[in-house]
C-alpha positions as CSV (number, residue, x, y, z in Angstrom):
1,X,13.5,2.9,-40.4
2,X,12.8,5.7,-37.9
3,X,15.6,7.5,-38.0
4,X,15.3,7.6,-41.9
5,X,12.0,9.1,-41.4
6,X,12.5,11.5,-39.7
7,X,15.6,12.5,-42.0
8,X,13.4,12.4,-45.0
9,X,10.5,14.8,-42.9
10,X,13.3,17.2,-41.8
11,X,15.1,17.5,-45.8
12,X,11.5,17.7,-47.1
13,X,11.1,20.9,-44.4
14,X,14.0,22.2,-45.5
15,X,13.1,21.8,-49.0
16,X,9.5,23.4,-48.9
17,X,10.9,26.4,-46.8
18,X,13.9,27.0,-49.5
19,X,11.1,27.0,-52.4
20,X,8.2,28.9,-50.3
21,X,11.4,31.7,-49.6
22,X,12.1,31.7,-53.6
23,X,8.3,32.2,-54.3
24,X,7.9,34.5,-51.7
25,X,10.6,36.8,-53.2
26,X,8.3,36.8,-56.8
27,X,10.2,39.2,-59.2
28,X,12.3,41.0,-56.8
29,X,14.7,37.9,-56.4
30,X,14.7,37.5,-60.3
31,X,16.7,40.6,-60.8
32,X,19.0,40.1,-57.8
33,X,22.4,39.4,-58.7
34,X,23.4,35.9,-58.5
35,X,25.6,34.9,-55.6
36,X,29.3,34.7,-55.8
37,X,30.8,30.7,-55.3
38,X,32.1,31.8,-52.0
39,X,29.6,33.5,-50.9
40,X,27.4,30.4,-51.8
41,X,30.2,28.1,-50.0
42,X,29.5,30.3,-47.0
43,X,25.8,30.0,-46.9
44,X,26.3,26.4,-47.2
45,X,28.0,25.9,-44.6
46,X,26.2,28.4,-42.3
47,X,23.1,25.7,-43.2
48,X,24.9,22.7,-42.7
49,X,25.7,24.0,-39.1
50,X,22.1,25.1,-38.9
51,X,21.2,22.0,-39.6
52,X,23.8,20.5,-37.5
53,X,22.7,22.6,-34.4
54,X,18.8,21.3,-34.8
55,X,19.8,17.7,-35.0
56,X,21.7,18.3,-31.7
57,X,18.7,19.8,-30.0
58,X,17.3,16.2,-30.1
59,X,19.1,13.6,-27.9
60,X,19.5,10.3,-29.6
61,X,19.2,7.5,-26.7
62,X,19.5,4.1,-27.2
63,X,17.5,1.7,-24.4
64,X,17.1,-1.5,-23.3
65,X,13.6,-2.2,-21.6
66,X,11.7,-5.4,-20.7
67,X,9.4,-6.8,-23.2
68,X,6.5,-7.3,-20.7
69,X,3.7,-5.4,-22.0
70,X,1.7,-7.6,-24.1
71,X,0.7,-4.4,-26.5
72,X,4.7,-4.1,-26.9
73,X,5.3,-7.3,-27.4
74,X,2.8,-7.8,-30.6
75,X,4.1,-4.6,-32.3
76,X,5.8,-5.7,-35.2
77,X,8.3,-3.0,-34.8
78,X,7.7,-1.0,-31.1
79,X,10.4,2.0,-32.6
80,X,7.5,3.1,-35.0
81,X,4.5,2.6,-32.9
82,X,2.1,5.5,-32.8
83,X,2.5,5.9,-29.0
84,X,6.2,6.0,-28.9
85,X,6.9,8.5,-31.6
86,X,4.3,10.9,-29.7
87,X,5.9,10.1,-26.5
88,X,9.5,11.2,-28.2
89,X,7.3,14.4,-29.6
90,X,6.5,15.1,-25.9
91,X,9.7,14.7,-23.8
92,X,11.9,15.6,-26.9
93,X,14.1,12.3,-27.1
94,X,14.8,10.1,-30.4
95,X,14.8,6.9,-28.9
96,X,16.0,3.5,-30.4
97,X,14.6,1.0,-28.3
98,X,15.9,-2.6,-27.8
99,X,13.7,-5.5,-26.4
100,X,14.8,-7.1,-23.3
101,X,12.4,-11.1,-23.2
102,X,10.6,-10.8,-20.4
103,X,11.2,-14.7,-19.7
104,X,14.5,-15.5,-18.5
105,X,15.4,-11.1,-18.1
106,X,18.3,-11.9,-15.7
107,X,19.5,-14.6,-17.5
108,X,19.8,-12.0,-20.9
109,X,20.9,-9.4,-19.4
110,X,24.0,-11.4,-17.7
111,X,24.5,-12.3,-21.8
112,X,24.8,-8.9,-22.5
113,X,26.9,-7.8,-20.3
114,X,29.2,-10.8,-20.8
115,X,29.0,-9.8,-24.4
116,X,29.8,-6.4,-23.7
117,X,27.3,-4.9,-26.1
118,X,24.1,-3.4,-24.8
119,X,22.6,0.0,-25.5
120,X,23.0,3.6,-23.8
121,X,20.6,3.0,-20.7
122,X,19.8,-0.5,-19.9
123,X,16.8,-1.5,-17.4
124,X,17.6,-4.2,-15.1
125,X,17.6,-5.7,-11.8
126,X,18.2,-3.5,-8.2
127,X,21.9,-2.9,-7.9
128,X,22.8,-5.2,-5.1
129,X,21.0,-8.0,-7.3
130,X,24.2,-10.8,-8.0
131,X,24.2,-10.3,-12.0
132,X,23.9,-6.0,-11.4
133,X,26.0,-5.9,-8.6
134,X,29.0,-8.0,-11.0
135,X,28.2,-5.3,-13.7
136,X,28.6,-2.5,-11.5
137,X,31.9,-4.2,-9.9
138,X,33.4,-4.3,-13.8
139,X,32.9,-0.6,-14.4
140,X,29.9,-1.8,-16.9
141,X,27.8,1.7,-15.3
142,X,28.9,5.2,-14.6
143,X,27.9,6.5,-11.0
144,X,25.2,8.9,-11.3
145,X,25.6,11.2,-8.4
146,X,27.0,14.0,-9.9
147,X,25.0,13.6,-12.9
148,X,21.8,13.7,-10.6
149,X,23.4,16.7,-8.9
150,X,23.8,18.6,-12.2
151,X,20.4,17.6,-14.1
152,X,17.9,16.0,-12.3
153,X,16.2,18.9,-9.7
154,X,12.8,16.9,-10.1
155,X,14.3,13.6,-8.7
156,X,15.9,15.3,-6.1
157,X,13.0,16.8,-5.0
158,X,10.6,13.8,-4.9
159,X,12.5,11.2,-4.9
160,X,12.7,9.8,-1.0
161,X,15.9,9.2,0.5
162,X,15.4,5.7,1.1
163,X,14.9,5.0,-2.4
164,X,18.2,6.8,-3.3
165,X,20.2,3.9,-0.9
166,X,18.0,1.1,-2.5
167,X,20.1,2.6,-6.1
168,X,23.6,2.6,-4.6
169,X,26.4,0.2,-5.2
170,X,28.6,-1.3,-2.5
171,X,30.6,1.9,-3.3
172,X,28.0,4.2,-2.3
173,X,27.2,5.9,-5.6
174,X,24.0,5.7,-7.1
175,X,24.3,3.5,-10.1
176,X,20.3,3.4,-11.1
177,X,17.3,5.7,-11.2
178,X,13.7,4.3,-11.9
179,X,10.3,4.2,-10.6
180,X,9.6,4.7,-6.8
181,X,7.6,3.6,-4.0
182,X,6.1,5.5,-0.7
183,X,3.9,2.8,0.3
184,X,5.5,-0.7,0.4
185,X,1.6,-2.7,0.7
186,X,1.5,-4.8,-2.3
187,X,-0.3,-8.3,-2.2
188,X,-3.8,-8.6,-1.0
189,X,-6.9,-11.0,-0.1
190,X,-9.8,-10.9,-2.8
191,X,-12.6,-12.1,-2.0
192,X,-16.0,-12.3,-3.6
193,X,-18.3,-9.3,-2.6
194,X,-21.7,-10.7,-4.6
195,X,-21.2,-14.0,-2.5
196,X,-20.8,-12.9,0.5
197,X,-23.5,-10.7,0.6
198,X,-26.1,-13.7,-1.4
199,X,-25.1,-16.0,1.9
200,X,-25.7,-13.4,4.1
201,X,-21.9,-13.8,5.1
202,X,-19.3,-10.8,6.8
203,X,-15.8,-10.3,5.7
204,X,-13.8,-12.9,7.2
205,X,-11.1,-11.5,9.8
206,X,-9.9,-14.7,12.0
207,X,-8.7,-18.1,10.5
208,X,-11.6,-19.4,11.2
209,X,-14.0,-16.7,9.7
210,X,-12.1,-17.8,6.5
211,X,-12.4,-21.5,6.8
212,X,-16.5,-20.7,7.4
213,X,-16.8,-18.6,4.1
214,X,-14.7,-20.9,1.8
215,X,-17.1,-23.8,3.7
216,X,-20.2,-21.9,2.7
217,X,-18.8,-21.2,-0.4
218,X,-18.1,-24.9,-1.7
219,X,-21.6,-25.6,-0.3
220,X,-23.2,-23.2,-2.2
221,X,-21.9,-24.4,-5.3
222,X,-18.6,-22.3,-6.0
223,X,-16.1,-24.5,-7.9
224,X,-13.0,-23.3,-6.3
225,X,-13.6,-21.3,-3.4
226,X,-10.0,-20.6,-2.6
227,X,-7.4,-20.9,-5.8
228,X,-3.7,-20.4,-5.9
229,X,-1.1,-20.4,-8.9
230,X,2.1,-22.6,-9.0
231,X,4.9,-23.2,-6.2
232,X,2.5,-21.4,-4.1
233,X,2.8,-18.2,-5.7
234,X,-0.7,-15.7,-4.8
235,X,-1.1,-18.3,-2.2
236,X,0.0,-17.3,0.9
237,X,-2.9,-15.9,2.5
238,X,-2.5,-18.8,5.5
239,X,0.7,-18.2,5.1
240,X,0.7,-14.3,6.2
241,X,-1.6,-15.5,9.1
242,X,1.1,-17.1,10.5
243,X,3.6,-14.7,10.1
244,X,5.8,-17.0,7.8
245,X,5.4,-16.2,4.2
246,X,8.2,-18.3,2.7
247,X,10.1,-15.2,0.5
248,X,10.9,-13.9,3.6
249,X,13.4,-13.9,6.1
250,X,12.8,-13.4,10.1
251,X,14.7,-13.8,13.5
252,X,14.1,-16.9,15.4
253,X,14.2,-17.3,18.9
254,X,17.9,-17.1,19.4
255,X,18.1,-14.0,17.2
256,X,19.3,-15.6,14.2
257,X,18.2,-14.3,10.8
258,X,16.7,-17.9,9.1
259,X,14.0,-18.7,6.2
260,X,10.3,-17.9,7.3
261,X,9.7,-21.3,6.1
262,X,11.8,-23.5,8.8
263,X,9.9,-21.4,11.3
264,X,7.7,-23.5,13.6
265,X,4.8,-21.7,13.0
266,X,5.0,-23.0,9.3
267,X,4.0,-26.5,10.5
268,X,0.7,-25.2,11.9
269,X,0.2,-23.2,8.2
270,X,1.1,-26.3,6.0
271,X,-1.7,-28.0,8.3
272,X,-4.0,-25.8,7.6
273,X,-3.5,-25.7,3.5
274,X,-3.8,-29.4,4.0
275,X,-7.3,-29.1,5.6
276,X,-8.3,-27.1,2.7
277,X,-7.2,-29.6,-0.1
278,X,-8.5,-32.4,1.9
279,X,-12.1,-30.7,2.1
280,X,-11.7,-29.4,-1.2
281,X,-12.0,-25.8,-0.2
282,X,-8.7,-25.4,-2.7
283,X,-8.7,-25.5,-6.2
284,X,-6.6,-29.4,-6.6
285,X,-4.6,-27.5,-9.2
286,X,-3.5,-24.7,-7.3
287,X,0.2,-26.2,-7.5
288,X,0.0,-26.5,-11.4
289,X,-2.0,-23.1,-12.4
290,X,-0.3,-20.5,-14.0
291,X,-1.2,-16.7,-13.8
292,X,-3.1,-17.3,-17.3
293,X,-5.2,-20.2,-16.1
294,X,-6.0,-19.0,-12.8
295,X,-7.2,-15.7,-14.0
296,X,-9.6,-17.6,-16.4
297,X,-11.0,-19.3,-13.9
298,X,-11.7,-16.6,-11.6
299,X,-13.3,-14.4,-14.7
300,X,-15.6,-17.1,-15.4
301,X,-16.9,-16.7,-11.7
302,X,-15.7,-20.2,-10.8
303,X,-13.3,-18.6,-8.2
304,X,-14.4,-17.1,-4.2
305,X,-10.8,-16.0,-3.2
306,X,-7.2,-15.6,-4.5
307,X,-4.6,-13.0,-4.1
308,X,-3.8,-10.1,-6.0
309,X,-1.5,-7.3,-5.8
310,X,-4.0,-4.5,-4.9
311,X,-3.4,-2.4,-8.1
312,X,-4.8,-5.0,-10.0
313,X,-8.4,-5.4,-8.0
314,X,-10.3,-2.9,-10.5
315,X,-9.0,-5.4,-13.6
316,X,-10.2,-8.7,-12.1
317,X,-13.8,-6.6,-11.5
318,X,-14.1,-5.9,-15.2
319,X,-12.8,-9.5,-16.4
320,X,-15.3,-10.7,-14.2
321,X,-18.2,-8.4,-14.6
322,X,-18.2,-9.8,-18.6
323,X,-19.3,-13.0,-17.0
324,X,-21.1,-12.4,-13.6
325,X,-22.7,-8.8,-14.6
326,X,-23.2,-8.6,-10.7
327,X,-19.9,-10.0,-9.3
328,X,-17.6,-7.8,-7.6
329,X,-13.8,-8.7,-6.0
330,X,-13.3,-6.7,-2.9
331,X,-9.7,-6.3,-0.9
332,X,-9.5,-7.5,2.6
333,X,-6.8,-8.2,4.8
334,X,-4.9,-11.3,6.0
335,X,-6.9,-13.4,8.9
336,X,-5.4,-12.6,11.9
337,X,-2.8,-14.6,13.8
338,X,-4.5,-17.2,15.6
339,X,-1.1,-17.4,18.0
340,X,-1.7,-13.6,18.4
341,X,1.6,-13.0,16.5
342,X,2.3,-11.0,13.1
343,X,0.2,-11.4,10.4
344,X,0.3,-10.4,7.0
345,X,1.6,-9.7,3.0
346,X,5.7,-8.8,2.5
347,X,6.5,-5.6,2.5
348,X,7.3,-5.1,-1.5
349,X,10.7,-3.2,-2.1
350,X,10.7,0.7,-2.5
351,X,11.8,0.6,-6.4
352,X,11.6,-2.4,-8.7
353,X,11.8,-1.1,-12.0
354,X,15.6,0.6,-11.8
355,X,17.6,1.4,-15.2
356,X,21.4,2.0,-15.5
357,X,23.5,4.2,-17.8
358,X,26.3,2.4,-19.9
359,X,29.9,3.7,-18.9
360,X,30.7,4.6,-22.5
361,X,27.1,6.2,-23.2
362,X,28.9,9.8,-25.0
363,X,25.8,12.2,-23.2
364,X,24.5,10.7,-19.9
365,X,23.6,14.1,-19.3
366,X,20.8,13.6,-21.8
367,X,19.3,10.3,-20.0
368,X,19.4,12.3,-17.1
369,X,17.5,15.1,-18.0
370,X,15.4,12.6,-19.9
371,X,14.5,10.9,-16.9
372,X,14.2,13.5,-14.7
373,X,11.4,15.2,-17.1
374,X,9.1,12.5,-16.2
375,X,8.9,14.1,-13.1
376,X,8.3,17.9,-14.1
377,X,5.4,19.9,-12.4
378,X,3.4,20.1,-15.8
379,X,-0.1,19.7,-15.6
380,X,-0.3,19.0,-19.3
381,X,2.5,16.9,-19.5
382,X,1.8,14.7,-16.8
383,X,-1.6,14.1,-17.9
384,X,0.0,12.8,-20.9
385,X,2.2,11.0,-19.2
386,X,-0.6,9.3,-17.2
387,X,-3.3,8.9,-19.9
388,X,-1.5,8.6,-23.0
389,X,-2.6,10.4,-26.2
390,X,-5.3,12.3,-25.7
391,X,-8.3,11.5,-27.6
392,X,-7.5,7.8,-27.4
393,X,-8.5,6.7,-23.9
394,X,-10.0,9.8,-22.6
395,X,-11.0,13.5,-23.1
396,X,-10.6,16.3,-21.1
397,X,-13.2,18.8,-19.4
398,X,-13.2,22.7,-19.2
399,X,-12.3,22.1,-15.8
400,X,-9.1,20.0,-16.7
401,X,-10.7,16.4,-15.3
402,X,-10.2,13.4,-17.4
403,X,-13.1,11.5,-19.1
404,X,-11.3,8.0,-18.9
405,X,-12.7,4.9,-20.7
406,X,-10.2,1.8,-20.1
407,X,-10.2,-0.6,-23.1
408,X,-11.5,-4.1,-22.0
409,X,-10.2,-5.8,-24.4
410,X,-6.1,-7.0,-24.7
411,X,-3.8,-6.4,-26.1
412,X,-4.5,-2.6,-26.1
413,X,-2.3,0.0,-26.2
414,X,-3.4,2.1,-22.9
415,X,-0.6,1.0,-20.5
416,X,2.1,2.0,-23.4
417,X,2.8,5.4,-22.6
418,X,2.2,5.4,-18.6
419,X,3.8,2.4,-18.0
420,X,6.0,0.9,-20.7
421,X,7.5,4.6,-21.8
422,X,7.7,6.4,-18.3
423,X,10.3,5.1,-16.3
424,X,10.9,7.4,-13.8
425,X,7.6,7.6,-11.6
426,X,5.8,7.5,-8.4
427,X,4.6,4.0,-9.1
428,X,2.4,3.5,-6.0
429,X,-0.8,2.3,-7.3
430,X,-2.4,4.4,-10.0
431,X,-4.7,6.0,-8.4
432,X,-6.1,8.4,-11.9
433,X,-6.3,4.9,-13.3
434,X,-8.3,3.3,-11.1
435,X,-11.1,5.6,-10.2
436,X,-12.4,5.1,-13.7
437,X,-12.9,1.6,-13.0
438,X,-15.2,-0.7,-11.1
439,X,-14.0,-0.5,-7.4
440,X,-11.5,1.6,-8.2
441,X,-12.3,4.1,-5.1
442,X,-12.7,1.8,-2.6
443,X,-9.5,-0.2,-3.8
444,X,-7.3,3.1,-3.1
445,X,-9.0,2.9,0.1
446,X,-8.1,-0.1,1.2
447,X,-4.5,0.9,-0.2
448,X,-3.8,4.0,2.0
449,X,-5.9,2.0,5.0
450,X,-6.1,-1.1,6.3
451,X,-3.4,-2.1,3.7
452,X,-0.6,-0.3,5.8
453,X,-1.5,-2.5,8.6
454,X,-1.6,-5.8,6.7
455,X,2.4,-5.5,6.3
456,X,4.6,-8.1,7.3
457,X,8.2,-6.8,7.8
458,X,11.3,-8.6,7.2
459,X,14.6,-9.1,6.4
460,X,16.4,-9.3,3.5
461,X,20.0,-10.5,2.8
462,X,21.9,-9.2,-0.1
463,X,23.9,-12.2,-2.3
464,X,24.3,-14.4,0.0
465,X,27.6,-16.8,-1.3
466,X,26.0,-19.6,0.5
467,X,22.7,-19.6,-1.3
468,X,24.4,-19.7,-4.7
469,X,26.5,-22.9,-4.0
470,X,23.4,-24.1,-2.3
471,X,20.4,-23.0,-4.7
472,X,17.8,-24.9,-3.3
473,X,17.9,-23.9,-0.3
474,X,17.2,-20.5,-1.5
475,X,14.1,-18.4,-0.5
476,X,13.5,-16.6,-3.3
477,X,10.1,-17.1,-5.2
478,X,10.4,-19.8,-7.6
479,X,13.6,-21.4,-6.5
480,X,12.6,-22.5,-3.3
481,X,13.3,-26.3,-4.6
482,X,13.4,-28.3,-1.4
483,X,10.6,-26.2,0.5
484,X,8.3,-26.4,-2.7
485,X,9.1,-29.5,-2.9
486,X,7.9,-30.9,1.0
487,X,5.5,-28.5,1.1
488,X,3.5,-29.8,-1.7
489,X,4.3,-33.3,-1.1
490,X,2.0,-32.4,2.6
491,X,-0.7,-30.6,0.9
492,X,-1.7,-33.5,-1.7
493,X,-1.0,-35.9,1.4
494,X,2.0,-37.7,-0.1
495,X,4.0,-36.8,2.6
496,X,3.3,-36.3,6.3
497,X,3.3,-33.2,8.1
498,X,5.0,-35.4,11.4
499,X,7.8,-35.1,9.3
500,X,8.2,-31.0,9.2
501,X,11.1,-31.8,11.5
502,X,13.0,-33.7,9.1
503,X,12.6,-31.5,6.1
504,X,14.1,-28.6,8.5
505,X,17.3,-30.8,9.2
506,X,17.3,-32.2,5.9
507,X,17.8,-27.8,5.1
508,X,20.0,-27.4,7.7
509,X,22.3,-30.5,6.6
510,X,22.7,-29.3,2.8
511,X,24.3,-26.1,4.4
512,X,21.8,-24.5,6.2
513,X,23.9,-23.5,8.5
514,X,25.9,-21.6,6.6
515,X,23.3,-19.9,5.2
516,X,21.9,-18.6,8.7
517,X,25.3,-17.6,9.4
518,X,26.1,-15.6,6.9
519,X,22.5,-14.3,6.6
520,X,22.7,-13.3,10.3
521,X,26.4,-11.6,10.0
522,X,24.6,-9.4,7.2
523,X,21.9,-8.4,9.7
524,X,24.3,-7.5,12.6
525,X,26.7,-5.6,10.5
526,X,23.5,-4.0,8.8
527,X,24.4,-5.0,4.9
528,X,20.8,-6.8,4.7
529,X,17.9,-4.5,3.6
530,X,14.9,-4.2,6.3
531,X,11.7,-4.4,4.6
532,X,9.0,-2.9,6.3
């Protein structure tokens, strides 16, 4: 329906210029001599190639994106939103863009590439991701390099080096280009500001600091001072003190590369989760909440401290502040190590959001200059890029500051164009975003601060064979099946924690081993990613 659109505006131009140049002409084109059939057959075709030329001047690119967005995914038709034809306007693309379902996005995209049928540029997982890496391996993608060489100055530019290796292939060519980190802090502590200061309370800093505030907290009649979401996901806030959170991997005493979770120290954090649950210092649900629930809870002020990734702190502030006009959410950082060891959140990858280019796509050139305008030193267009259309969400000063006003309501369209639409960014937190918004300045802060030494490095195997005939021993999040499942099981009480012993050589048995060998061969020969 787009495409015929724009067809119909461009005849319809075409049209109006024809008739305004007959009008134009009055009586002097009345007694000019009518045009010979060749000539005529000449003009014709000089306008047809016109035409043809015009058309060309506008790359046609079809892509595949994540559904996601919750604006995008109510949009009966997200080809002729509002907010995509003005973002084709801008960057001077007709794009045709296919819906990827957010639930189960590896699972489609190995469909389509099974099925062989997917569109020009495709986003998907990092490159040395199992399903990406077998695409790549089938000649599926074309190798960028030269490509980026030829058309893509910006990216070169600004794009860091180590970014540029997280986008290779096992080849060495870069097969994907997409958003970019220079700061890997991503989860945080949140903790209520308004409570702390009505109890007279400081931040918490050791483990027991935060055992006294959620104490002080249940006493003073908060429902669920501490709340987590399923399989301990945004829970591990006792897990970073130890040093273990269970999606990573670290070396053990004998310098072998194992799960986090088979870690000793993982014994003394269950302990402690159990002596919140016990006390009921932990929401009881916590294993059973989803993102949805949990965030209801905590904007109906029922909730004293979570964990967040730190971009999001301004958005639980407003969800909140409709309910508890006072209440504020405030970053802190993981209590430290009681063993005096490491502490803290993983380090988050330097890309996430990575997008490849199908190896019969007839202009990759244009995806590549496409995606390397996103990154153009334009003031005008990267305020665009940033705020949207203006008008919508903000105005702009003499000066050239923003006047930003965040809708507060959802689904809204604000996140469409900045998020959704540009691909190829500098995705560290948002800063323009999040000044405009309640603890916005001193959630950057924390960011560039006290964030960058709340870190917890790691290591991180790529594919491991063993881990695919042996899924649950995998330490992914979500799939940790037999750690989930013990670690629970202690939490509730249904199991004891005496037996921490057993569940480890209940892992190692199921081919553990294996795992921690071929993890460890990874490390030495350096195939495994450092995160840090």
């Amino acid at each position: 329906m787009k495409r015929r659109v724009k067809a119909m505006i461009s005849l319809g131009l075409s049209a109006a210029l024809v008739f305004g140049a007959l009008a134009g002409c009055g009586k002097q084109q009345e007694s000019a001599p009518a045009a010979s059939e060749e000539e005529a057959k000449e003009s014709a075709a000089v306008s047809e190639e016109s035409a043809d030329d015009t058309e060309k001047e506008i790359p046609k690119i079809s892509i595949g994106l994540r559904e996601g967005n919750s604006y995008v995914m109510a949009c009966s038709d997200i080809n002729t939103d509002e907010h995509v034809l003005a973002f084709e306007e801008k960057m001077g693309v007709d794009l045709d863009i296919t819906l990827i379902q957010h639930d189960g996005f590896t699972e489609k995209l190995g469909m389509m590439f099974a099925q062989g049928d997917f569109p020009d540029v495709i986003q998907g997982d990092m490159p040395y991701t199992s399903v990406m890496s077998g695409a790549i391996e089938n000649g599926l993608f074309m190798p960028l390099d030269d490509l980026i060489e030829e058309y893509a100055p910006n990216m070169k530019e600004q794009i860091p080096e180590n970014v540029w290796n997280e986008w290779r292939g096992t080849d060495g060519h870069i097969y994907a280009v997409g958003d970019f980190l220079t700061n890997t802090a991503r989860r945080c502590t949140v903790v209520r500001k308004d409570l702390l200061d009505e109890l007279g309370l400081d931040v918490p800093v050791t483990l027991d600091d935060y055992y006294n505030v959620l104490k002080a907290f249940k006493e003073a009649g908060v429902k669920y001072p501490f709340i987590g979401r399923e399989k301990f996901k945004y829970s591990e806030t006792f897990f970073a003190a130890y040093g273990v959170v269970p999606t990573t991997w670290q070396l053990n005493d004998e310098g072998k590369v194992v799960p986090a979770y088979i870690l000793p120290e993982m014994k003394e954090a269950l302990a402690f989760y159990k002596k919140l649950y016990d006390e009921g210092l932990i929401d009881p649900e916590s294993l059973t909440n989803t993102g949805t629930v949990r965030d209801q809870k905590a904007a109906a002020g029922d909730v004293g401290m979570m964990v967040v990734n730190i971009s999001t702190v301004p958005g639980y502030n407003v969800s909140l502040q409709e309910n508890v006009v006072d209440g504020e959410w405030i970053a802190i950082a993981s209590p430290l190590n009681p063993n005096g060891g490491e502490h803290g959140y993983a380090a988050f990858t330097p890309s996430a959001n990575v997008h490849y280019i199908n190896a019969d796509c007839e202009n990759p050139e244009e995806i590549i200059k496409f995606f390397d305008h996103m990154l153009e030193p334009d003031e005008e267009l990267q305020r665009f890029l940033t705020y949207g259309i203006e008008g919508e969400f903000y105005t702009v000063n003499e000066d050239g500051s923003v006047n930003l006003e965040i809708p507060d309501y959802s689904p809204n369209a604000f996140d469409v164009i900045p998020q959704f639409l540009t691909r190829v960014k500098e995705a560290d937190i948002g800063e323009e975003t999040l000044r405009a918004m309640p603890g916005g300045s001193e959630t950057i802060e924390y960011y560039y601060t006290k964030a960058q030494d709340d870190i917890l490095s790691y290591i991180q195997p790529i594919n491991l064979q063993t881990i695919v005939e042996h899924p649950e021993l995998s330490v992914e999040e979500d799939k940790q099946e037999l750690f989930i499942n013990y670690a629970s099981k202690v939490m509730v009480g249904t199991e004891s924690l005496d037996n921490f012993d057993q569940f480890v050589q209940e892992w190692l048995d199921r081919g553990g081993y294996e795992v921690i060998e071929e993890a460890t061969a990874q490390y030495e020969s350096g195939q495994a990613k450092m995160r840090e």
